[in-house]
ZASEPA-923017 format. One record per residue: residue in one letter; x, y, z of N, C-alpha, C, CB in turn. Coordinates in Angstrom, 2 decimals. Glycine has a CB too. Example, Ala and Ser with C-alpha at 12.3 -4.5 7.8 and 13.67 -1.06 7.14 Angstrom:
# residues 2
type_n_u_n_v_n_w_ca_u_ca_v_ca_w_c_u_c_v_c_w_cb_u_cb_v_cb_w
A_13.19_-5.69_7.80_12.30_-4.50_7.80_13.20_-3.30_7.80_11.31_-4.47_9.05
S_12.85_-2.25_7.08_13.67_-1.06_7.14_12.90_0.03_7.87_14.08_-0.60_5.72
This chain:
# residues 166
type_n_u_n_v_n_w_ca_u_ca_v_ca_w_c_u_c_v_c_w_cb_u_cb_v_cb_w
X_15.63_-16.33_-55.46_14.27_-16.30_-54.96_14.24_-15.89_-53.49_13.62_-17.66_-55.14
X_15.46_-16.31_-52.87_15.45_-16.12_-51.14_15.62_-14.99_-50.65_16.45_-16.79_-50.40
X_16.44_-14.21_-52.03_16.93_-12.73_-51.35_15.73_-11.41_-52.53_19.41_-12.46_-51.75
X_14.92_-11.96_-52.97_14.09_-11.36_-53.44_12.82_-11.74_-52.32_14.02_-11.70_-54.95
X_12.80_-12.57_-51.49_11.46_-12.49_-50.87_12.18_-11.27_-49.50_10.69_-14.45_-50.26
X_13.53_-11.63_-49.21_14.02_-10.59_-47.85_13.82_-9.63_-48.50_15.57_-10.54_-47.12
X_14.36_-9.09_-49.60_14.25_-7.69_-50.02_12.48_-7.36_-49.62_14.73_-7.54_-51.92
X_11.53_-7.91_-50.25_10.28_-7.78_-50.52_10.06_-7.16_-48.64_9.44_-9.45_-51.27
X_10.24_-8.15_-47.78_10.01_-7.99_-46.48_10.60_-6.92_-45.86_10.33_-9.00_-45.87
X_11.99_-6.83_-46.27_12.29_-5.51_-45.84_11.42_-3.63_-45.96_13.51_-5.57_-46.53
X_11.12_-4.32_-47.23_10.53_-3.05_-47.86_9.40_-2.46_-47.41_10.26_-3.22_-49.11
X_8.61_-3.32_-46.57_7.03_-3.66_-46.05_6.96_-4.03_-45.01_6.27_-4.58_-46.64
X_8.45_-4.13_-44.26_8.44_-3.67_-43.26_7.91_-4.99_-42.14_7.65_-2.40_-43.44
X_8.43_-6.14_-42.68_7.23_-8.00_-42.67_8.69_-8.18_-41.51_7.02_-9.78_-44.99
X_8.25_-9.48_-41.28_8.99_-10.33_-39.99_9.72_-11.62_-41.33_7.37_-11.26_-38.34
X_10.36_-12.62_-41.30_10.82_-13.21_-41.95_10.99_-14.47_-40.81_11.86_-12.50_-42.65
X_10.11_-15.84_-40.44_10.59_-16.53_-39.15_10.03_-17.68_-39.63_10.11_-16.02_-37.62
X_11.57_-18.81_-39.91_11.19_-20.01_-40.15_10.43_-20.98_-39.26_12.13_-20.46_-40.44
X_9.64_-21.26_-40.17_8.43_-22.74_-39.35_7.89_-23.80_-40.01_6.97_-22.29_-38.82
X_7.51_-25.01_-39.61_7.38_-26.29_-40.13_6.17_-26.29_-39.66_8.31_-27.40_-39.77
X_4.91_-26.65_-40.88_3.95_-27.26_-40.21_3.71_-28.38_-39.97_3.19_-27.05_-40.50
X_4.84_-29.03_-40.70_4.51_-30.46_-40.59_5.43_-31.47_-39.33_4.81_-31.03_-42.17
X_6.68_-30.64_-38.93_7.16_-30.94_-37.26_6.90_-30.16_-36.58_8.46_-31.08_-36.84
X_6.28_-28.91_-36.51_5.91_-28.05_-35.42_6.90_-27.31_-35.14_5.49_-28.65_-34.28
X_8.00_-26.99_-35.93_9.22_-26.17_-35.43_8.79_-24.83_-35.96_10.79_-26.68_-36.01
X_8.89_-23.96_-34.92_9.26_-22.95_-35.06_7.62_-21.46_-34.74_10.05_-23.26_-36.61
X_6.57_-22.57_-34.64_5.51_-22.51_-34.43_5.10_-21.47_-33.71_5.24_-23.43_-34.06
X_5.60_-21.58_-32.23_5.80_-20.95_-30.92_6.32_-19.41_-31.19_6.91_-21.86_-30.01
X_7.62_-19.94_-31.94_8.52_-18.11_-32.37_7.37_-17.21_-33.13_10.22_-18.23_-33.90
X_6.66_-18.35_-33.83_5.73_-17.09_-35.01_4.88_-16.77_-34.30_4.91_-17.50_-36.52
X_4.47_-17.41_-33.05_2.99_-16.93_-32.20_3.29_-15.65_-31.54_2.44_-18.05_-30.90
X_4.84_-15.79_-30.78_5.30_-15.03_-29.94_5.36_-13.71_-30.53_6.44_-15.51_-29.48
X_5.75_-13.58_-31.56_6.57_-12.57_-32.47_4.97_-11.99_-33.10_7.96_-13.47_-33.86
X_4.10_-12.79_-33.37_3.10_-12.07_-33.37_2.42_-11.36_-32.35_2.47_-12.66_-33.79
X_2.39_-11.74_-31.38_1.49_-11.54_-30.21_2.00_-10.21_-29.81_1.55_-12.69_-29.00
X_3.60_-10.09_-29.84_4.68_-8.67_-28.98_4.17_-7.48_-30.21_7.18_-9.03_-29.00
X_4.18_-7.89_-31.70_3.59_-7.00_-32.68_2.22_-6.37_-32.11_3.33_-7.81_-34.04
X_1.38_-7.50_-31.75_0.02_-7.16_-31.67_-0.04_-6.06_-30.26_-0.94_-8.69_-31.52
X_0.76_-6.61_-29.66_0.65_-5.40_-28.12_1.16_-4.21_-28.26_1.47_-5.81_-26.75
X_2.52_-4.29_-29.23_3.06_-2.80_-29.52_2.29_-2.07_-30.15_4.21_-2.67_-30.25
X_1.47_-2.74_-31.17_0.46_-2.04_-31.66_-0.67_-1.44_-31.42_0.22_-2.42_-32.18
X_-0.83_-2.21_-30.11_-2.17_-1.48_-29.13_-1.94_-0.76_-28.39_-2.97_-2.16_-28.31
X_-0.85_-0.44_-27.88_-0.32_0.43_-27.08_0.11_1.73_-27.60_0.64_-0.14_-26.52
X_0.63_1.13_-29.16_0.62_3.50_-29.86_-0.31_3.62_-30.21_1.55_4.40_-31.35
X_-2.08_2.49_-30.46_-2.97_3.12_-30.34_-3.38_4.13_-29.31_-3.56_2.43_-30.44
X_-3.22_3.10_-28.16_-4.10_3.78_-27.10_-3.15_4.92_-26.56_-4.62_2.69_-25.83
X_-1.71_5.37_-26.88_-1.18_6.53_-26.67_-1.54_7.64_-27.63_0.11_6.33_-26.62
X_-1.88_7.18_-28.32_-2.21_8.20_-29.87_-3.82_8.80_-29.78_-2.11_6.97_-31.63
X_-4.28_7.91_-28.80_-5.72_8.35_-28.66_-5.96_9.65_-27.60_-6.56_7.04_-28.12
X_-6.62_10.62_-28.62_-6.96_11.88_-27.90_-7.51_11.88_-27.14_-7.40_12.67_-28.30
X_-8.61_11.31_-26.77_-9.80_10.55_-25.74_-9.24_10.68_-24.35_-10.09_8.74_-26.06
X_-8.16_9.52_-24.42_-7.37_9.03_-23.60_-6.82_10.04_-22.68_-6.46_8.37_-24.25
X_-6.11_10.62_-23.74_-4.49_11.64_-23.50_-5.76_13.15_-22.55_-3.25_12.48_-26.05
X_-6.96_13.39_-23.31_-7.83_14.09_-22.76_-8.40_14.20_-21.09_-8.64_13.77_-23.52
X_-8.27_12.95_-21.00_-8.78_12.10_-19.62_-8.06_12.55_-18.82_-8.71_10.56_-19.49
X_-6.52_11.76_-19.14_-5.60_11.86_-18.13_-5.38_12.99_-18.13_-4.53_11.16_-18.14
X_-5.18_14.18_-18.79_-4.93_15.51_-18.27_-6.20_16.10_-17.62_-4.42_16.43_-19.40
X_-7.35_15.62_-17.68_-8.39_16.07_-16.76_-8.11_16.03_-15.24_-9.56_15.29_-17.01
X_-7.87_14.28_-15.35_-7.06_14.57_-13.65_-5.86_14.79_-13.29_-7.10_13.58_-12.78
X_-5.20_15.62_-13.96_-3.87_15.87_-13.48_-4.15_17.46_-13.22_-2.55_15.42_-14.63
X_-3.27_17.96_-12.46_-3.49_19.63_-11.73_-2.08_20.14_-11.79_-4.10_19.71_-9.83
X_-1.40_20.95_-12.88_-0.09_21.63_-12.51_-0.54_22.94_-12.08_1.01_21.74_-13.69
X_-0.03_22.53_-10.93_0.03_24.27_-10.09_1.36_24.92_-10.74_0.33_24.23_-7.93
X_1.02_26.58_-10.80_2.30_27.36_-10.66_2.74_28.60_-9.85_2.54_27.71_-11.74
X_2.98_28.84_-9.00_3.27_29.58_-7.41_2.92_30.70_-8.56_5.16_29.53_-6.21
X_1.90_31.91_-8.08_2.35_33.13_-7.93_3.18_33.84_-6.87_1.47_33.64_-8.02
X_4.02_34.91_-7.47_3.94_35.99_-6.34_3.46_36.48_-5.85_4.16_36.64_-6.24
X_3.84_36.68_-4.20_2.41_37.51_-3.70_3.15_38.51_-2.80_1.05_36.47_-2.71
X_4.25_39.06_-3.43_4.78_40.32_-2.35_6.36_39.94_-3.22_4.62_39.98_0.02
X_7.44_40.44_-2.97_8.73_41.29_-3.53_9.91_40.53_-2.49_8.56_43.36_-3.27
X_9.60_39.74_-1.79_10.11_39.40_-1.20_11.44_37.46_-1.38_8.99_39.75_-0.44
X_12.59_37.80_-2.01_12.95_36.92_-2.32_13.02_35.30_-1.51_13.83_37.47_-2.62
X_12.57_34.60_-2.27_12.36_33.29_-1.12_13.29_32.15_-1.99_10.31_32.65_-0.83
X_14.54_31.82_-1.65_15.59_30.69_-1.84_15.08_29.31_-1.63_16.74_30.87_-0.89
X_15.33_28.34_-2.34_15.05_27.45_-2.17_15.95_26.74_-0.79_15.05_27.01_-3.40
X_15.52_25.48_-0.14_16.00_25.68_1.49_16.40_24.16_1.38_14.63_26.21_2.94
X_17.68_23.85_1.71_17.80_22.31_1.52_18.77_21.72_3.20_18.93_21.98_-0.32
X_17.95_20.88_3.82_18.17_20.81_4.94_20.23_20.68_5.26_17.11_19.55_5.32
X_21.03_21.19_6.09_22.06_20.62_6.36_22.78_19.05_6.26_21.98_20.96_7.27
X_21.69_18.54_6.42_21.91_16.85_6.83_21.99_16.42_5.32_20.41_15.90_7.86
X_21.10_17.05_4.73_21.03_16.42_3.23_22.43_16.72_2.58_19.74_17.15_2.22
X_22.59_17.83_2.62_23.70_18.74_2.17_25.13_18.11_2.60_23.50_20.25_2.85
X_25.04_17.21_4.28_26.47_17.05_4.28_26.13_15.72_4.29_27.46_17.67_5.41
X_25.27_14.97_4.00_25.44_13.25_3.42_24.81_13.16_4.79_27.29_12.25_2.99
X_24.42_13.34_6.31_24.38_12.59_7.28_23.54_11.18_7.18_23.99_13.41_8.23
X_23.99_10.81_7.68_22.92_9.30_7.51_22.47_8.69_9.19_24.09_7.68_6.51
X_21.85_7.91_9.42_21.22_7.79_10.60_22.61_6.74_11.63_19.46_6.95_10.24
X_23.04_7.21_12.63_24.11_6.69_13.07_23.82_4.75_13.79_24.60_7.96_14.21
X_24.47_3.97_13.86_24.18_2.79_14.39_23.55_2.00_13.30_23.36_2.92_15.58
X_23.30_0.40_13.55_22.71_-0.14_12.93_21.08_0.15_12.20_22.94_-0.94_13.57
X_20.96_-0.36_10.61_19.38_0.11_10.13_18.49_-1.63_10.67_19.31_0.57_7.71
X_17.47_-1.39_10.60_16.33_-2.49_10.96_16.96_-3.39_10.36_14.77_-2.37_10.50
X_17.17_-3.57_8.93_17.51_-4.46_8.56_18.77_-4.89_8.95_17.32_-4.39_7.59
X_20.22_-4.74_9.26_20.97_-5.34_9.58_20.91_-5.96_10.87_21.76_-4.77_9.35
X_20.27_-5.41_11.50_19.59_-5.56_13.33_18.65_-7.13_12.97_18.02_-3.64_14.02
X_17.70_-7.04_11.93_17.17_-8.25_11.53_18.03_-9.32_11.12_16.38_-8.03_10.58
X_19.24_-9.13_10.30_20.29_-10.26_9.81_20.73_-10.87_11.13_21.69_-9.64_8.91
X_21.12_-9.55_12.10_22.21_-9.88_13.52_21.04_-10.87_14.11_22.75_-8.19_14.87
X_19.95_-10.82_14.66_19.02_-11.52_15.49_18.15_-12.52_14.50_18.09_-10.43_16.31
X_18.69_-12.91_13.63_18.30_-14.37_13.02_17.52_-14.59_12.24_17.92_-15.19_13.71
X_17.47_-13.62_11.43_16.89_-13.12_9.63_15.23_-12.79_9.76_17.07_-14.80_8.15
X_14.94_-12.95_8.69_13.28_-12.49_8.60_12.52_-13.99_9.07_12.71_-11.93_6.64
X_11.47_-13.19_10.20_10.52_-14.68_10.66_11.22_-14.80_11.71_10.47_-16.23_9.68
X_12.33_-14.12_12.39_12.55_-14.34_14.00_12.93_-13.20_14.39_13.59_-15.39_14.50
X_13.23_-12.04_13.69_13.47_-10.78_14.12_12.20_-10.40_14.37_14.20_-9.91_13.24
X_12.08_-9.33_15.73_10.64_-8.86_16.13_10.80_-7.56_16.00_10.07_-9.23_17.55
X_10.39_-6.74_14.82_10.88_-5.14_15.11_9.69_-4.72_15.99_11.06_-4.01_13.57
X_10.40_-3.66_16.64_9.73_-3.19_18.08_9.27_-1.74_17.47_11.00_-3.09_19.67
X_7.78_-1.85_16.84_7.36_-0.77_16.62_6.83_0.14_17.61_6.68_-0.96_15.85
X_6.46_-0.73_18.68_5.97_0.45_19.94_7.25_2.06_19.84_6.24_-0.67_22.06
X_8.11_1.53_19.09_9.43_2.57_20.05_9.12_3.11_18.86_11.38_2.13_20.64
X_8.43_3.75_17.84_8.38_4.75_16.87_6.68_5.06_17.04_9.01_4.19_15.25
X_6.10_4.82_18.40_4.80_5.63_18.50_4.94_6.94_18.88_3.89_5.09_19.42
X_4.16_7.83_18.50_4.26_9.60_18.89_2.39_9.46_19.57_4.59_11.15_16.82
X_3.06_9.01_21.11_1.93_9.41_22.33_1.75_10.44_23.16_1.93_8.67_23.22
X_0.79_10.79_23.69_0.95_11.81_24.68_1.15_11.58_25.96_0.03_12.52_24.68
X_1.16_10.52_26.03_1.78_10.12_27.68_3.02_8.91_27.46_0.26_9.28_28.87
X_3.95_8.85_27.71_5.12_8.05_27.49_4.45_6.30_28.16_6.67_8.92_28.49
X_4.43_6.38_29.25_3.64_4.82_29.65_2.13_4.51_28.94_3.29_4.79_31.48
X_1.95_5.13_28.00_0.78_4.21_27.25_1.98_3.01_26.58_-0.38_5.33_25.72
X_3.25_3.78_25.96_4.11_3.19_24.87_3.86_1.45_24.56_5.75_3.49_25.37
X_3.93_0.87_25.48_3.99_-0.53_26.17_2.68_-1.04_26.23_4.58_-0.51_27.61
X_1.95_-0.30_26.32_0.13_-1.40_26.97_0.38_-2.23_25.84_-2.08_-0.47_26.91
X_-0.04_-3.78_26.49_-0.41_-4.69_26.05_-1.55_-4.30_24.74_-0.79_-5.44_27.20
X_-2.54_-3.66_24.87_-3.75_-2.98_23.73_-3.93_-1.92_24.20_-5.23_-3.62_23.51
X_-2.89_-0.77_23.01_-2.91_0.35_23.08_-3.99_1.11_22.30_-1.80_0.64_22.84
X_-5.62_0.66_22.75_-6.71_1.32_22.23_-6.85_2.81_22.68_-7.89_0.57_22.57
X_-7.44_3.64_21.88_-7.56_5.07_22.46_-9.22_5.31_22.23_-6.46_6.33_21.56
X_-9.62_6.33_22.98_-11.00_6.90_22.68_-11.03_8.38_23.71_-12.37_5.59_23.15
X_-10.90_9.08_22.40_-11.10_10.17_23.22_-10.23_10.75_24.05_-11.94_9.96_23.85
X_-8.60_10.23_23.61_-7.34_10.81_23.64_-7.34_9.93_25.11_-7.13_12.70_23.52
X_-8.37_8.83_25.71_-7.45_8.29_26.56_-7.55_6.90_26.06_-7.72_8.52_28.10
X_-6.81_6.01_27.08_-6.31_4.87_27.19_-7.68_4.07_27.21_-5.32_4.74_28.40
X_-8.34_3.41_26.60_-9.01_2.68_26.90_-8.62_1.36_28.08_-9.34_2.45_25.75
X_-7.69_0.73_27.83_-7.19_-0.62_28.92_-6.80_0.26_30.27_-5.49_-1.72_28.25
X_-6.76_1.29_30.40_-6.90_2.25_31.50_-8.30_2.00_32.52_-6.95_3.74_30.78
X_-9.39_1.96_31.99_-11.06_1.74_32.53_-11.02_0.48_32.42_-12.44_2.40_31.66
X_-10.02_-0.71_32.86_-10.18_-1.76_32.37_-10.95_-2.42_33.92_-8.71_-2.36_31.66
X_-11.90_-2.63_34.39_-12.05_-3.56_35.47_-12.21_-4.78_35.22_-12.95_-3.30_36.19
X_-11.48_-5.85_36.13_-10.85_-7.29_36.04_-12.53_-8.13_36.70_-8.99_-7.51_37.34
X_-13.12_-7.31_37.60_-14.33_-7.84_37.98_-15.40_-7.49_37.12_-14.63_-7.49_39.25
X_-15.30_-7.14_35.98_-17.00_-6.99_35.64_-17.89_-8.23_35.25_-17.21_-6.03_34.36
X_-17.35_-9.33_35.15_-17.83_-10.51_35.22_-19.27_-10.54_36.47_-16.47_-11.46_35.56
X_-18.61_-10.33_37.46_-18.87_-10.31_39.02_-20.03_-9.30_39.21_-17.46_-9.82_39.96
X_-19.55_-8.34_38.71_-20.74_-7.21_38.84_-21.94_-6.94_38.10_-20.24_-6.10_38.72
X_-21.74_-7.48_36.66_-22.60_-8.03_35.66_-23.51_-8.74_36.40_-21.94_-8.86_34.63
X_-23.02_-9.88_36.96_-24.03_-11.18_37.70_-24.51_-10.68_38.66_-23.41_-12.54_38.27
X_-23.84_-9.63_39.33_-25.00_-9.25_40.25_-25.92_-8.12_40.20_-24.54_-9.11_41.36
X_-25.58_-6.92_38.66_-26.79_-6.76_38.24_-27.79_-7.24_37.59_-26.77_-6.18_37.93
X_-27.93_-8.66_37.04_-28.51_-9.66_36.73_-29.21_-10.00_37.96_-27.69_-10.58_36.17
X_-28.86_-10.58_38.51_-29.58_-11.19_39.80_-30.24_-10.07_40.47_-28.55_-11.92_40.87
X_-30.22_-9.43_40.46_-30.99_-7.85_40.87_-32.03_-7.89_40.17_-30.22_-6.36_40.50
X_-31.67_-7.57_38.68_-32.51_-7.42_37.97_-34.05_-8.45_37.85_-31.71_-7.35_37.00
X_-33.77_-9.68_38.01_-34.27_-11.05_38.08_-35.07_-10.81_39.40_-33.05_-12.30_38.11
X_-34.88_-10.27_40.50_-35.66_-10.33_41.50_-36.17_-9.09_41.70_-35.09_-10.84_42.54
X_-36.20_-7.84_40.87_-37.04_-7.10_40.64_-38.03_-7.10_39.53_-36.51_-6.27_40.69
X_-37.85_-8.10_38.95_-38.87_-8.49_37.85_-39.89_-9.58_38.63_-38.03_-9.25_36.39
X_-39.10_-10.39_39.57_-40.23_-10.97_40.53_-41.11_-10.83_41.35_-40.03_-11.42_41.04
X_-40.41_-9.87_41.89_-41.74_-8.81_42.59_-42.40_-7.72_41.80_-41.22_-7.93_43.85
X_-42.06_-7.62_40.64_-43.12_-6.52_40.44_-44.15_-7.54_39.67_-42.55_-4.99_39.46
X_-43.60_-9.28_38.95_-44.73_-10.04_39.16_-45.89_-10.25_39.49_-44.64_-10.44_39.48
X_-44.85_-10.46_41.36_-46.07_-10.96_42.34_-46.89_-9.78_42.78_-45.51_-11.71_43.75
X_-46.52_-8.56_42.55_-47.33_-7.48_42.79_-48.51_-7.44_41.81_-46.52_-6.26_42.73
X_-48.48_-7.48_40.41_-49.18_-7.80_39.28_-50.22_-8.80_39.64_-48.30_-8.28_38.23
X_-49.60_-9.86_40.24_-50.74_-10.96_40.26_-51.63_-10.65_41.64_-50.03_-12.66_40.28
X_-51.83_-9.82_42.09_-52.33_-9.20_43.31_-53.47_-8.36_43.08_-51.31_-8.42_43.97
């Protein structure tokens, strides 16, 4: 009877996975084993679907170079690649192990900025506008000068008041 139900399963292509309903063994395997069926199965749907497969080649773009003149052009593969070079001295990361792992190493990104003036490199707030330095126009008094166009302001609103009430 046991090897007539495997045969049967084989044939049809079935799962064969012992379970107890009455201790709960084996329960879990038949859920699992169903569930991985059920996803493989949705997945050569949705590859099998023309719809789909339609879509994604909508947004995809293969270019193919024409010629545009007689002129042979080699493909160009840099020296460095060609002879293995690799970047000489320690990489970030071993520089991070040496100075006391991740969370106390400080990599110093200022030193991979591309500026047009070398002493921006460093500002404390390296804001730009308009290709300059903003902390450049920085005045330390505008507090000071604020208050005293305020107070200006305040006593030209007083006289043109007391002129009003005249």
């Amino acid at each position: 009877m046991k090897t007539q139900i495997e045969v049967l399963a084989k044939e049809t292509n079935a799962y064969l996975i012992q379970m107890s309903n009455s201790s709960g063994d084996g329960i879990a395997d038949v859920r699992a084993k169903a569930c991985d069926i059920l996803l493989d199965h949705r997945l050569t749907l949705k590859a099998k679907d023309p719809k789909k497969a339609e879509a994604i080649m909508n947004k995809l773009h293969i270019s193919t170079p024409k010629k545009r003149d007689n002129v042979l052009r080699d493909s160009t593969i840099p020296d460095t690649v060609i002879k293995g070079v690799k970047k000489v001295g320690p990489t970030i990361k071993e520089l991070q192990e040496e100075y006391g792992g991740a969370g106390n190493f400080y990599i110093p990104e200022e030193e991979h900025f591309l500026l047009e003036k070398e002493e921006w490199r460093y500002d404390k707030w390296p804001e730009f506008y308009l290709g300059k330095n903003v902390c450049d126009f920085y005045d330390a008094e505008i507090v000071k000068k604020l208050d005293a166009l305020e107070k200006e302001e305040d006593e030209i609103l007083k006289m043109e008041a007391a002129t009003a009430e005249e």
